[in-house]
GUKOL-235924 format. One record per residue (C-alpha): x, y, z. Coordinates in steps of 0.2 Angstrom, whole numbers. Layout:
N
{r {X Y Z}}
...
END
This chain:
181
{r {28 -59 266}}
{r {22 -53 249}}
{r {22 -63 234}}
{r {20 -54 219}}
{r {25 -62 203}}
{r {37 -54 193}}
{r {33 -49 176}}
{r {44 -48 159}}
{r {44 -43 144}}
{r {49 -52 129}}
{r {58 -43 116}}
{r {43 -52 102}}
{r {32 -44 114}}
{r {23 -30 105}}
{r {8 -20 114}}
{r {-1 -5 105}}
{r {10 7 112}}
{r {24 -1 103}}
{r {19 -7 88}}
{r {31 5 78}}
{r {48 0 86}}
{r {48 -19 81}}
{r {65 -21 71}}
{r {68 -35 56}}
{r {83 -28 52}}
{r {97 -40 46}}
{r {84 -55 47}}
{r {79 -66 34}}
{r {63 -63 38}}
{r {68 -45 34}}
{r {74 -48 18}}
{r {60 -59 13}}
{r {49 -41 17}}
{r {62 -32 6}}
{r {59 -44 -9}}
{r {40 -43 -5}}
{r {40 -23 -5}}
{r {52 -23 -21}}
{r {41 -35 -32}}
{r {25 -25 -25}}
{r {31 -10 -30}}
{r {36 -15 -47}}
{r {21 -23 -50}}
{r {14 -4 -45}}
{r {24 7 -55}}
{r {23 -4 -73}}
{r {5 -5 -70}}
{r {5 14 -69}}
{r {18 19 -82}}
{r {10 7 -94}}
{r {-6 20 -92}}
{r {5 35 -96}}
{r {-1 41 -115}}
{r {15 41 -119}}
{r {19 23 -117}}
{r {0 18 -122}}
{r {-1 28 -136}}
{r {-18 35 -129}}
{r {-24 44 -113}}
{r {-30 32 -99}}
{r {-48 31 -99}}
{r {-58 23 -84}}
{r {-74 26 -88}}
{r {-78 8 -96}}
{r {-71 0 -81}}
{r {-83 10 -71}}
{r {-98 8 -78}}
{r {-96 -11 -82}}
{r {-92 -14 -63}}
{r {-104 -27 -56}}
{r {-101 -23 -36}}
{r {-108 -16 -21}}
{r {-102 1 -24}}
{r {-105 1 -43}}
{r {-118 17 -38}}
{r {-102 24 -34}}
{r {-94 20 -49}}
{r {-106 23 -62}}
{r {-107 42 -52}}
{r {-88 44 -57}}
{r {-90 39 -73}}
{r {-102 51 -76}}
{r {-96 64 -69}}
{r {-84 76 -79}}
{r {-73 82 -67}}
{r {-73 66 -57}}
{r {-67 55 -73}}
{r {-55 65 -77}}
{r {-47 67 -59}}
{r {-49 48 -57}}
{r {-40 45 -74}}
{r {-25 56 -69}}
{r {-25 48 -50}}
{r {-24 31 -56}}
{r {-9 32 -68}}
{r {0 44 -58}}
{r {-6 35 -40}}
{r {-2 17 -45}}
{r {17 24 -52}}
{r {21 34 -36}}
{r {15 21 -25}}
{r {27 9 -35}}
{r {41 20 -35}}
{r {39 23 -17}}
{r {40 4 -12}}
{r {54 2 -24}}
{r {65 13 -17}}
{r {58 11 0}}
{r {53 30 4}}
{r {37 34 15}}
{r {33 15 12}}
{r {19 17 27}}
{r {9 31 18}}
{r {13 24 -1}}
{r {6 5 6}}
{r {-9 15 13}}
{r {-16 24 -3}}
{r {-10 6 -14}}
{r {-23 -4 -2}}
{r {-36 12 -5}}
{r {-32 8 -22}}
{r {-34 -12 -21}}
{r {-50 -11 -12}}
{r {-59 -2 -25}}
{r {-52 -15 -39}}
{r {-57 -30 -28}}
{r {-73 -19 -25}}
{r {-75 -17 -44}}
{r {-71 -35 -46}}
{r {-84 -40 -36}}
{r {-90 -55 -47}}
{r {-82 -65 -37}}
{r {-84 -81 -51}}
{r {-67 -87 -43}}
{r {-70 -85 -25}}
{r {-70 -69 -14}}
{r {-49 -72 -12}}
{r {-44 -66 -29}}
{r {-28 -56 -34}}
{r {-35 -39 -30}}
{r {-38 -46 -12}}
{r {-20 -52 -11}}
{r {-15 -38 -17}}
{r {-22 -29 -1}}
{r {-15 -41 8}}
{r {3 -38 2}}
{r {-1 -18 5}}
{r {-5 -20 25}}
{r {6 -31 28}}
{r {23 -20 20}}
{r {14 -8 30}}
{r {12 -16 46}}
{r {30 -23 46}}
{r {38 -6 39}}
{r {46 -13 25}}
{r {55 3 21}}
{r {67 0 35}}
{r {75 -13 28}}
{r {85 -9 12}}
{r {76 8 10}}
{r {76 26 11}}
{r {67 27 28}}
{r {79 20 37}}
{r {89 36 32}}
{r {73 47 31}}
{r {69 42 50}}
{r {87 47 57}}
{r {83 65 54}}
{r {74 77 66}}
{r {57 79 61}}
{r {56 60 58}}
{r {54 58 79}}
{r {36 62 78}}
{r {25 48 80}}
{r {17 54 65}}
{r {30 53 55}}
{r {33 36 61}}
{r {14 33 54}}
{r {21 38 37}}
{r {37 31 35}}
{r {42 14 34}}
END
């Protein structure tokens, strides 16, 4: 007689292979990730558009931030600030980066790949924060925090655009599944 034990799976169960196909949908704890993706991504996009000449009044300029940065990386830095052509790509990305990432989260489109470059983004402020006179969990590292996890739970399901977005046909490739969210 042979006694094998059955196995089951949960429906919280989540294994590497799955990690994509969890679903918060109609949850609380799905709306909460909606509220959370909203306010990051506000937070995002007036950060940006308030570095738009037009709205400051003058052309975002990053160079003093980065050659004042007291971190690790502040070789880095000070190589950027230096450096024509990266200075002037930097002060363009940051503006343009931090508004698209926000308008992305608010309207809940490619919320996987939007979280992605706002966590690149947050790593080199906490980087270039790196005084740390408060601690080593600061708002920039909170800030990462709220970017990997809208990113881990696909925030852009609930209440967004990619739950539209993933219904059509080139949205059935797990790459695309990387991206949207």
């Amino acid at each position: 007689m042979s006694t094998t034990t059955p196995t089951t799976r949960t429906a919280t169960e989540t294994t590497f292979g799955n990690v994509l196909d969890f679903d918060l949908q109609g949850t609380l704890a799905g709306y909460w990730i909606a509220v959370l993706r909203v306010i990051t991504g506000y937070w995002f996009l007036h950060a940006g558009f308030t570095k738009f000449s037009f709205v400051a009044g003058e052309p975002f300029d990053a160079s003093g931030y980065l050659l004042n940065a007291s971190s690790p990386i502040s070789g880095l830095f000070s190589w950027v600030a230096t450096t024509p052509w990266m200075l002037e790509f930097t002060n363009l990305a940051i503006p343009a980066g931090e508004f698209l990432i926000g308008l992305g989260l608010i309207v809940g489109a490619l919320v996987r790949l939007a979280s992605f470059f706002g966590g690149v983004l947050m790593v080199f402020f906490y980087l270039g924060n790196a005084n740390w006179a408060h601690g080593f969990v600061n708002g920039d590292l909170m800030g990462l925090m709220l970017f990997v996890t809208l990113a881990t739970l696909g925030a852009g399901r609930i209440l967004g655009l990619d739950a539209y977005i993933e219904k059509l046909d080139f949205a059935k490739t797990r790459a695309a599944k990387f991206l949207l969210g």
